[in-house]
N, C-alpha and C positions, 0 to 999 in steps of 0.2 A: 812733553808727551802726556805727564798728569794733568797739564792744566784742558787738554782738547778733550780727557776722556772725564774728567770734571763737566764740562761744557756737554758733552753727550747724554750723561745723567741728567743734567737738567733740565737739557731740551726734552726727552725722553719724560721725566716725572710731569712739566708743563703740559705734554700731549696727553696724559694720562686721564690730570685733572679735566681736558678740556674736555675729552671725550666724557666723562664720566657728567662734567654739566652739561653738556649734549643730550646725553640720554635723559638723565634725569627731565628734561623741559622735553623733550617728547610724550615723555610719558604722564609730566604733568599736563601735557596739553590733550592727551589721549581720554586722561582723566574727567577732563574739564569738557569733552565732549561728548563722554559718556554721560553726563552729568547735567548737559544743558538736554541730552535727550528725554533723561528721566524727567527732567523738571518740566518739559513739554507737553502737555498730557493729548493722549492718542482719544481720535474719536471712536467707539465703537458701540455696538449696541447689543442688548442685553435678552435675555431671558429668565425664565425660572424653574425651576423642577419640579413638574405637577404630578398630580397623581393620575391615575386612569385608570380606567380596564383593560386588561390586556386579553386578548386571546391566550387559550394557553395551549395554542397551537404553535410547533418550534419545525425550524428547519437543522439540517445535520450534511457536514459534507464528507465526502469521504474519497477512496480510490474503487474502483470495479476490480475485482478479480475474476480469474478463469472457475465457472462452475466445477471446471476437470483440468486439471493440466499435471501432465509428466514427463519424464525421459526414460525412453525405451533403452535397454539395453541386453545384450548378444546374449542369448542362453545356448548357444553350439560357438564352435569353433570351425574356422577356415575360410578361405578366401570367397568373395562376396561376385557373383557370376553375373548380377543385373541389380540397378537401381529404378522402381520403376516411380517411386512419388518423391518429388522434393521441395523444400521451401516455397511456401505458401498454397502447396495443392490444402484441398480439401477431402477428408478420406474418411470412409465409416465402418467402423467396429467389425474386424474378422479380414479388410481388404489387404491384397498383397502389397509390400512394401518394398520389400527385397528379396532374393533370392541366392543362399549360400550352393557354391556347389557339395552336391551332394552322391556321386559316385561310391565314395568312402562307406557312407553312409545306407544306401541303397545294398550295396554288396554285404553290409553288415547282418541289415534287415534280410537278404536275402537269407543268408547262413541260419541266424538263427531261424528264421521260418523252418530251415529243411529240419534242425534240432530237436526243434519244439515237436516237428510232426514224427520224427521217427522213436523220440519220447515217449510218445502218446502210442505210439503202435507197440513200443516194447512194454508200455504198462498194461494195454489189452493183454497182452501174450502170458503175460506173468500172472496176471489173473485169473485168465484160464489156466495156466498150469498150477496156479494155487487153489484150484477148485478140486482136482485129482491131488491135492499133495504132491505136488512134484517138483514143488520149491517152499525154501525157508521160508518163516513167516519175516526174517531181514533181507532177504533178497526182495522180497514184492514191496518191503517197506521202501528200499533204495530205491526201487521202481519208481513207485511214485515221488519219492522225492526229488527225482531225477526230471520227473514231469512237472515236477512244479517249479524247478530252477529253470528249464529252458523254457520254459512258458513264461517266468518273470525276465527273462534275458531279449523275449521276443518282444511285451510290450517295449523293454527301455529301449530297442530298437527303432520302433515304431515311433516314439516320442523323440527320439534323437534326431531319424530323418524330418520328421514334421518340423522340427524346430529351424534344419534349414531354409524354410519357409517364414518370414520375416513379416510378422503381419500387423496391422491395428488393433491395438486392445481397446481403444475407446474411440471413438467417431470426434469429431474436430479438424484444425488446423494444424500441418507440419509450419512449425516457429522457427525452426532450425535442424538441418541433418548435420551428420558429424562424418559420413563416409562416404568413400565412392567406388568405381566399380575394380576391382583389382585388390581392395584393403581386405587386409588378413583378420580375423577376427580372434578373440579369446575370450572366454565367458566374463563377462559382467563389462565389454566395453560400448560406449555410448556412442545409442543408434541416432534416434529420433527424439526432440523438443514436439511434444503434439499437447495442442491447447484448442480447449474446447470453449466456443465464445457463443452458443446457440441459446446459453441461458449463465449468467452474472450475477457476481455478490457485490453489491455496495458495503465496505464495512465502513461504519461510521460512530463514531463516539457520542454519547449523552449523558448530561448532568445527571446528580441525583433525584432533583425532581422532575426531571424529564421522562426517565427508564419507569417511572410509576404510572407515567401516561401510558404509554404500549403495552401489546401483548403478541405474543408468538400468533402469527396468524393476521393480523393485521393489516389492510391492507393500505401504499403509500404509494406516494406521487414521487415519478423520480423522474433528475433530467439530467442532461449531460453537463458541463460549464462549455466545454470547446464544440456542443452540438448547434445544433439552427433552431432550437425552441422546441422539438418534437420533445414530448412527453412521455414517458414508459408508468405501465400500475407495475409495482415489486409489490410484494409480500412478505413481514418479518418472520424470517427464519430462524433465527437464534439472539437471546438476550443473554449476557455475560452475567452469569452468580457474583461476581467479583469486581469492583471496582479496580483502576489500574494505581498508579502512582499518582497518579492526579486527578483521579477521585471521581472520574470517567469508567463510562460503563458502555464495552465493544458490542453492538449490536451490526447483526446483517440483514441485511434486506436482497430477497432473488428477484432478480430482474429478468423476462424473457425480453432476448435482442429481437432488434427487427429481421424483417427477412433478408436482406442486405448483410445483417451483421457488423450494423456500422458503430453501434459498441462498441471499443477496445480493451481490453487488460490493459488496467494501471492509469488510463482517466481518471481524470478529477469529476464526481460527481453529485448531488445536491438532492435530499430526501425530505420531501414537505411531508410532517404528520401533523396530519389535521385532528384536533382535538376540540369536541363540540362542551366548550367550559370557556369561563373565564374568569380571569383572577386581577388582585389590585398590585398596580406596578409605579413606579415614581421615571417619568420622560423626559426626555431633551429632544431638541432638534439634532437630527446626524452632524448639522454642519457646525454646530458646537462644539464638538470634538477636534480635539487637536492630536495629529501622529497617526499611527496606525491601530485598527479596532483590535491588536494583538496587546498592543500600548497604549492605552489612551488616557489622554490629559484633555481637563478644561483650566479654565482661566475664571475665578471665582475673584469677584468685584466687592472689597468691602473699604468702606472710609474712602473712597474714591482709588483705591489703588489696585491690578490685578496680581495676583498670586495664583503660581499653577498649583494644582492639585490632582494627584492621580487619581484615575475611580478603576471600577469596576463595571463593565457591560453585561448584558444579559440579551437579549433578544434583538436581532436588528432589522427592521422594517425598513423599506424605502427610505422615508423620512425620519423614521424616529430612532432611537435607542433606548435601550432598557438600562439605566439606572441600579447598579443593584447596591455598590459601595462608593463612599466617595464624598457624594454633598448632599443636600437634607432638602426636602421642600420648602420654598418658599426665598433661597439663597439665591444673589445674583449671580447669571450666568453668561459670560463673553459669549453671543452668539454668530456674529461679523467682526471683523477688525484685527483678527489675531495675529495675520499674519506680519504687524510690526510690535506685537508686544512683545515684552520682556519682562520676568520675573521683576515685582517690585516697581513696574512704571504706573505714572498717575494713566489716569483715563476721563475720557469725558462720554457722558451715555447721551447720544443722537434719539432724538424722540422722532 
């Protein structure tokens, strides 16, 4: 029995080692083809980083928002007798929305009216009879106090029924209602989503030498990303005192929509400010770039070998990019061919 479980160790420790020089020559071999790749050198072709003039005219992208937008909500109580606007009607400042029953309400209004008037008749009487002396000068005083309570009891009345009346406090679009005909109400529950899209804020971010170029009042080119090319003129409405955490500066720009209103809240939108200057910049070609312009890497050529390097962008043109950190003029630059390099392979520059 010891000699078969002898024999099982052994075959066991032989499988081990084999496995173990298995791997090993894969891995040399994996090595060795890494290696025949670097020593291959890639064709690619090159550029430099110049200097230029740039316009210092910048573009900014942002989201649109609602000029107006809020959620209405119940200032009376009680059950809701008609809905008459809902999701996606279009409605303007003052028009009816809903209608609470108002019976309760009505009968109230009625009472105190009769209050308030017969009030008002005992404070006449009292003052005539306080003209002959024929009452205290605290009984005419309660008089009138008495007319000024149910006179204050008639407006809250008056404002109570009214409120059953459920209307538009700003002109816009219902986005979303919350109720329908039959639901009970209690003060402060939520009526109406209404947004107003007849005129739009692009907010959008700018560097610190950017927010030196503009001024409140200014007028800018804006467009949609998801629109068909149609162009809108905004207007900067507000530049931020304050720089954010990244050293951004929240400016808005008002945008009137078209007559469609084909604008929306929460697009993605693109603000040209045109600025009649220009300043000295160091360019690449865009196609230089490696990754996304959030991240970008070029591939910097020296002694015949590439090595990536991160930079820094600044301005993006069609064709070019703005250089701000990163590589120095005059450096070679991978401008085709990247997409088989690797950190540390040779390269051959195609003329």
């Amino acid at each position: 029995m010891k000699k078969l479980i002898y024999i099982v160790v052994v075959i066991a420790i032989l499988g081990a080692i084999g496995f173990k020089l298995m791997s090993n020559k894969e891995q040399m071999a994996a090595n060795a083809a890494v290696a025949s790749i670097k020593s291959e050198a890639i064709p690619v072709t090159i550029t430099e980083v110049v200097s230029a003039k740039l316009d210092k005219s910048f573009t900014a992208q942002g989201n649109f928002a609602p000029i107006q937008s809020l959620t209405l909500l119940s200032e009376t109580q009680g059950q809701i007798k008609s809905v008459l606007k809902r999701k996606g009607d279009k409605v303007k400042a003052g028009e009816l929305l809903a209608q609470v029953e108002s019976n309760t309400m009505a009968a109230d209004l009625a009472t105190a009216q009769t209050n308030a008037e017969k009030a008002k008749r005992d404070l006449e009487r009292f003052e005539n009879l306080a003209a002959g002396d024929a009452i205290t000068k605290r009984q005419l005083e309660d008089a009138r106090l008495n007319a000024k309570s149910t006179e204050a009891q008639l407006v809250a009345a008056r404002q109570r029924l009214t409120k059953t009346r459920i209307t538009a406090p700003i002109s816009g679009e219902i986005n979303e209602i919350y109720v329908e005909v039959g639901s009970y109400l209690n003060p402060g529950t939520k009526l109406y989503d209404i947004v107003n899209v007849d005129k739009l804020k692009l907010k959008v971010k700018a560097s610190e030498s950017e927010v030196l170029l503009i001024n409140k009042g200014d007028k800018v080119k804006v467009k949609a990303d998801a629109g068909s090319g149609q162009e809108y003129e905004g207007t900067v409405t507000a530049i931020a005192a304050q720089a954010d955490a990244t050293l951004k500066f929240d400016v808005e720009v008002e945008v009137k929509n078209a007559a469609n209103n084909n604008l929306r809240a929460g697009m993605y939108g693109t603000a040209f400010f045109d600025v009649a200057d220009q300043r000295d910049a160091m360019l690449l070609p865009r196609e230089a770039i490696v990754g996304s312009i959030q991240n970008p890497l070029v591939y910097v050529v020296k002694d015949g070998q590439a090595s990536q390097r991160p930079v820094r962008v600044g301005v993006v043109t069609q064709d070019k990019v703005e250089i701000l950190e990163g590589v120095q003029p005059g450096e070679q630059i991978v401008q085709s061919g990247q997409i088989n390099l690797r950190e540390g392979m040779k390269v051959t520059v195609l003329k």
